[in-house]
NUKOL-593115 format. One record per residue (C-alpha): residue number from 1; x, y, z. Coordinates in nm, 2 decimals. Layout:
<gutis>
{resi->NUM; x->X; y->Y; z->Z}
...
</gutis>
This chain:
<gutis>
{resi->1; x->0.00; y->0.00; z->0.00}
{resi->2; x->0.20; y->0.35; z->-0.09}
{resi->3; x->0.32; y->0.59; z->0.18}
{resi->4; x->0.04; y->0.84; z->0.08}
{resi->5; x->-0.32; y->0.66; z->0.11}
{resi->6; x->-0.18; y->0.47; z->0.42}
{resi->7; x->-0.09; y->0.82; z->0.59}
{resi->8; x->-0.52; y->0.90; z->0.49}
{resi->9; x->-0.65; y->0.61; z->0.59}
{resi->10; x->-0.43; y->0.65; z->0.96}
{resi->11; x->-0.52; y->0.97; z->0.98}
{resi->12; x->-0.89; y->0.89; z->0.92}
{resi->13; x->-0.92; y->0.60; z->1.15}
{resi->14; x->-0.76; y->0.87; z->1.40}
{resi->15; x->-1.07; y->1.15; z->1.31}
{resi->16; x->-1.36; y->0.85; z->1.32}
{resi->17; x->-1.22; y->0.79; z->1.67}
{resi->18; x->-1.17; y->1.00; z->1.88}
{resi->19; x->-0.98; y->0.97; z->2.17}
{resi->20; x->-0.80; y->0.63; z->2.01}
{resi->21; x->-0.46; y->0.54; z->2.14}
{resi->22; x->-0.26; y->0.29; z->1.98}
{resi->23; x->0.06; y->0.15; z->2.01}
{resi->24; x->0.27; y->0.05; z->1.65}
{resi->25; x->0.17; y->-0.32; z->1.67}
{resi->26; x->-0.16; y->-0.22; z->1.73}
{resi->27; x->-0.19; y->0.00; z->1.43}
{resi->28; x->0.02; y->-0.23; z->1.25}
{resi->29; x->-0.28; y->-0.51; z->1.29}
{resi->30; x->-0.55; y->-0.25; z->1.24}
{resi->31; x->-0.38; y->-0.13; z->0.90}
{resi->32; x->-0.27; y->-0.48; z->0.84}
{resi->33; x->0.09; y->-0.35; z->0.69}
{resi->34; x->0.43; y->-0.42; z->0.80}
{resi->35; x->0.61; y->-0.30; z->1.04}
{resi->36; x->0.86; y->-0.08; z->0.88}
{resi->37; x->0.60; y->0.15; z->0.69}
{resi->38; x->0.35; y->0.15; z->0.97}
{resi->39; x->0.63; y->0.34; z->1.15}
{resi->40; x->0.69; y->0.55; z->0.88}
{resi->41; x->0.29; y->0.64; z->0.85}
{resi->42; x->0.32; y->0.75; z->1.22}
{resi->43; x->0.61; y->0.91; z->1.26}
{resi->44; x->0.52; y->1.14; z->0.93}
{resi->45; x->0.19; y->1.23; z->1.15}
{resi->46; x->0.38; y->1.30; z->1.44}
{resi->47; x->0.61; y->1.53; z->1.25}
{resi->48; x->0.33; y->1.69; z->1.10}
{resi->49; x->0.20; y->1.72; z->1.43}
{resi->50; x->-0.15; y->1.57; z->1.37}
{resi->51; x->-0.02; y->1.29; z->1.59}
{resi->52; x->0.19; y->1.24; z->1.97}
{resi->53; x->0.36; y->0.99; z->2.13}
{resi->54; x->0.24; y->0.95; z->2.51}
{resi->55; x->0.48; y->0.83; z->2.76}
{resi->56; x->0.35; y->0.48; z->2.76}
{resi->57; x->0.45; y->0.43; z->2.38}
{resi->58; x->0.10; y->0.51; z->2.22}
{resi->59; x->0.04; y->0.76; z->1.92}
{resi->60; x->-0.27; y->0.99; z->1.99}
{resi->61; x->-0.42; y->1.26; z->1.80}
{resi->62; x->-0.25; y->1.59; z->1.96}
{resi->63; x->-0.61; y->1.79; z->1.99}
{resi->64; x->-0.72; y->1.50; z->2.25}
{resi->65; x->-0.49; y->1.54; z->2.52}
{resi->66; x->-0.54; y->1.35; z->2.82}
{resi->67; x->-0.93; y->1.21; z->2.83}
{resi->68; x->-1.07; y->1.17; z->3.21}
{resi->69; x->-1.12; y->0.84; z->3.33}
{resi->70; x->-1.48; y->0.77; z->3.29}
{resi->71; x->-1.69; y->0.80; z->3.63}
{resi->72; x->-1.97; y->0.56; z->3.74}
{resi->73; x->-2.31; y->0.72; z->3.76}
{resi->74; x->-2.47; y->0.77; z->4.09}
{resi->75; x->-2.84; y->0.66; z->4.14}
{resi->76; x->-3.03; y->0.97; z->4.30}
{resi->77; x->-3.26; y->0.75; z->4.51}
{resi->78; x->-3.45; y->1.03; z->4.69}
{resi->79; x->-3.50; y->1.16; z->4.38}
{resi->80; x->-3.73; y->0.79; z->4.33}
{resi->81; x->-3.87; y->0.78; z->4.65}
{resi->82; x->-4.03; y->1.15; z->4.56}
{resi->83; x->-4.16; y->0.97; z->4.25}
{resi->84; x->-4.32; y->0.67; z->4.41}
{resi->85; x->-4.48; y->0.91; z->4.69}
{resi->86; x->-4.66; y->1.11; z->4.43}
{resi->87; x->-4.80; y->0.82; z->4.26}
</gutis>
């Protein structure tokens, strides 16, 4: 597959998901290319800034920076206890 359309198809998997993190064998897999010019894809994104490399090794789109840690929701009980007096 030539340098260019892989560097649009990375770039688009990157915009259809936000917040994705991947590591080179996992884009590797996802791309289904070898090694050498997976590298090559990312680090051309990186240098073009559209990508970063974290700390743990993972490229990410530079406009996502760090993404909270989802919270659990709370039940508001009261709030259904109201509910089932009114009834």
């Amino acid at each position: 597959m030539p340098h260019n359309i892989m560097l649009t198809r990375m770039r688009a998997e990157y915009l259809e998901m936000p917040g994705l993190r991947l590591t080179l064998e996992q884009a590797q897999r996802l791309c289904g290319v070898e090694r050498t010019l997976c590298k090559m894809v990312l680090d051309a994104l990186v240098d073009e800034q559209f990508l970063c490399v974290k700390s743990d090794g993972r490229y990410a789109r530079m406009t996502d920076g760090d993404l909270p840690r989802p919270r659990p929701a709370k039940a508001d009980l009261e709030a259904e206890t109201r509910f089932v007096k009114a009834s």
